[in-house]
N, C-alpha and C positions, 0 to 999 in steps of 0.2 A: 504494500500500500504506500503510493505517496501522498504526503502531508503539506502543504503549500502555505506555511503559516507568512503571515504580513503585519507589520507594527506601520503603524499609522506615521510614526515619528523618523521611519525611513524618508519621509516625503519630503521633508522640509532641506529649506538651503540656510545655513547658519553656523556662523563660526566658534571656533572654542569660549571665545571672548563672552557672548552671550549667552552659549549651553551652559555656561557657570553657573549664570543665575538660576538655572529652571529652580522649580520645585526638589526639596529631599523626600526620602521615603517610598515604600514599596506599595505597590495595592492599597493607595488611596480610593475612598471613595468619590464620585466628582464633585458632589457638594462641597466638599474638604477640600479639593485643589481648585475649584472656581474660587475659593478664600483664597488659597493661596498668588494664583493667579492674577488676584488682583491687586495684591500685596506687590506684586514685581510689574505690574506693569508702572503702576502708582511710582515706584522708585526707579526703576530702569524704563523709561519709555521706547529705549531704543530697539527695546526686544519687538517693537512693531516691525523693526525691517524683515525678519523672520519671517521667507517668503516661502513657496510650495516648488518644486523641482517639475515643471510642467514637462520636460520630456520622459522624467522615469513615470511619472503618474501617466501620461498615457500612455506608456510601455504597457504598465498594466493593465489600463482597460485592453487594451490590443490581447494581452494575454488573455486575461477573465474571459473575452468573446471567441476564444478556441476551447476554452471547456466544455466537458460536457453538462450541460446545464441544471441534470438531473442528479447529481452530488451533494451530498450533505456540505452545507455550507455555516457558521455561526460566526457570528458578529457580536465582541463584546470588549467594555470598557478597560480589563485588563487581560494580560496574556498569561497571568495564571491558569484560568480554564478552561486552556488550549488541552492542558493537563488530564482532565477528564473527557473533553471531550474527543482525546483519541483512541482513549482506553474504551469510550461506547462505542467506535467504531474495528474496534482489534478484537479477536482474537485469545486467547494463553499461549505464549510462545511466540503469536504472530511478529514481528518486526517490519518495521517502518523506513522507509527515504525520507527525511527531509530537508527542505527548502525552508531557512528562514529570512527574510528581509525585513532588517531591520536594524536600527541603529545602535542594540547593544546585542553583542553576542550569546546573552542567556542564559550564558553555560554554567557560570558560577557568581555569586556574592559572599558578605560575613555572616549571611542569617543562618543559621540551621536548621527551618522550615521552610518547605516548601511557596516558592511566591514566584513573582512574573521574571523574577533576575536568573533561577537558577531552573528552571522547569526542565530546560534538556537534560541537564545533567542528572534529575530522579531518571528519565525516561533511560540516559545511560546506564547508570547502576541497575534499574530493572533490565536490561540487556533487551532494551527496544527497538534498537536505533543501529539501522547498517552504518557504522560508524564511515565508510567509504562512501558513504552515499548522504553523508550531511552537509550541507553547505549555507554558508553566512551567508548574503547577501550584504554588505553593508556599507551604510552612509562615509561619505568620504573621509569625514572627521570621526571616524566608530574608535577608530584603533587609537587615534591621538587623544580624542576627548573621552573614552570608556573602556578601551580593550583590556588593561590591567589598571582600572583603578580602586576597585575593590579586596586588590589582591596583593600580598607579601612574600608568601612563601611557593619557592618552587616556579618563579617567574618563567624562567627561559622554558623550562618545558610547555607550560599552558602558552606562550607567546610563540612556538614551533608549532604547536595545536591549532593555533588561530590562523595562522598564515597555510596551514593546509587546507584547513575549511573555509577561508574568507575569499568572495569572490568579488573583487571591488571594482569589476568594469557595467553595473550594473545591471535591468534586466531585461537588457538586450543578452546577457548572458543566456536567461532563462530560454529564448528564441520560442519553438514549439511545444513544450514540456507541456506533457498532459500531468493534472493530479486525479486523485482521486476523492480528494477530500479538502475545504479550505478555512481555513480560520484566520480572523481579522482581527485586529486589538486596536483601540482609538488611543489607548495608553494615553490619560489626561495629564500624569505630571510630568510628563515629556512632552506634549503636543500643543505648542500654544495655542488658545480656542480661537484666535482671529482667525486661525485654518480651516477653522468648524465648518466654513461654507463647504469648501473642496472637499471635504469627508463627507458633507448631504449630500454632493453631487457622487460622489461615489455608492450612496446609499441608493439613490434612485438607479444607479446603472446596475447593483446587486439585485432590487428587488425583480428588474427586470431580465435580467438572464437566470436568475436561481429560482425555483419555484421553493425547491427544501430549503429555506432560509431562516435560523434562526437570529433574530436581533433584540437585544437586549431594550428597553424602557431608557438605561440611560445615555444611549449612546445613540437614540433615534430623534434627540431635536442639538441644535448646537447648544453651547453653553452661553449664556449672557453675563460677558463680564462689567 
């Protein structure tokens, strides 16, 4: 089975200088980060230039419109419950390809439970994941702004790890790649909401090629900061 997971926060064009600001914290809820949110734009105005990468985003839609449409699809505000929802589509034993794009690689953070920073890495330890067959997608600035920032111990290994799985020419990379299954994450304390338009417009182009679409309540109107 392929997995086609997408972080919303891929989208954006923005430099280290501003990623500083975003929001801290894992699996906020968006009521919690529209506070935050507006705490930084109030002090950083400048995080308004934080514009949308219109060629990878219509790479996507290009992609989204060769799937087959009949796919379980879900859409939700963090990439935690990417977690579960591949487990509803596997199998015991089954094993997965995945495609992730997205601006942090996922693989690990300092928490010790399961959240949206580290999710691949349970699906590794349960021996889910054709390790051969996983690949980052990620943002230009991933490796500079996030690749090891959570991390201390045993660098040069997980930095050999990232450089075999990271595909940084974007997703023109991806070209025909059929999935079989695809999950979305709007990831609010990384996403600033002035984006919120270009993720509606993306919601209406999901609602109409997917018919199995799951979307969550808070991830189906933009946020008003």
């Amino acid at each position: 089975m392929r997995i086609f997971s997408i972080d919303w926060d891929y989208f954006q064009v923005v430099g280290p200088d501003l990623v500083r600001l975003y929001p801290e914290g894992y699996d906020k809820p968006t009521e919690e980060s529209i506070l935050d949110w507006r705490r930084i734009y109030r002090r950083h105005p400048g995080v308004y230039r934080v514009d949308i990468n219109r060629r990878e985003y219509n790479l996507l839609i290009d992609l989204l419109e060769k799937q087959d449409p009949h796919i379980p699809v879900m859409i939700r505000q963090s990439h935690i419950h990417i977690y579960d929802f591949i487990h509803s589509l596997t199998s015991k034993n089954q094993k997965i390809d995945l495609v992730n794009v997205d601006m942090h690689h996922d693989l690990l953070n300092d928490t010790p439970y399961l959240d949206c920073g580290n999710w691949i890495m349970a699906l590794i330890k349960e021996d889910m994941i054709n390790k051969n067959s996983l690949r980052w997608v990620s943002n230009p600035i991933s490796l500079f702004a996030y690749g090891l920032k959570h991390l201390s111990a045993d660098e040069n290994k997980l930095k050999k790890v990232l450089s075999l799985w990271n595909i940084s020419g974007g997703l023109k990379y991806l070209d025909n790649t059929k999935f079989d299954a695809i999950y979305i994450a709007r990831s609010d304390p990384w996403s600033p909401p002035h984006l919120d338009m270009y993720f509606e417009q993306l919601l209406v182009t999901m609602r109409d090629l997917f018919p199995n679409l799951s979307i969550d309540d808070s991830v189906d109107l933009p946020r008003i900061i």
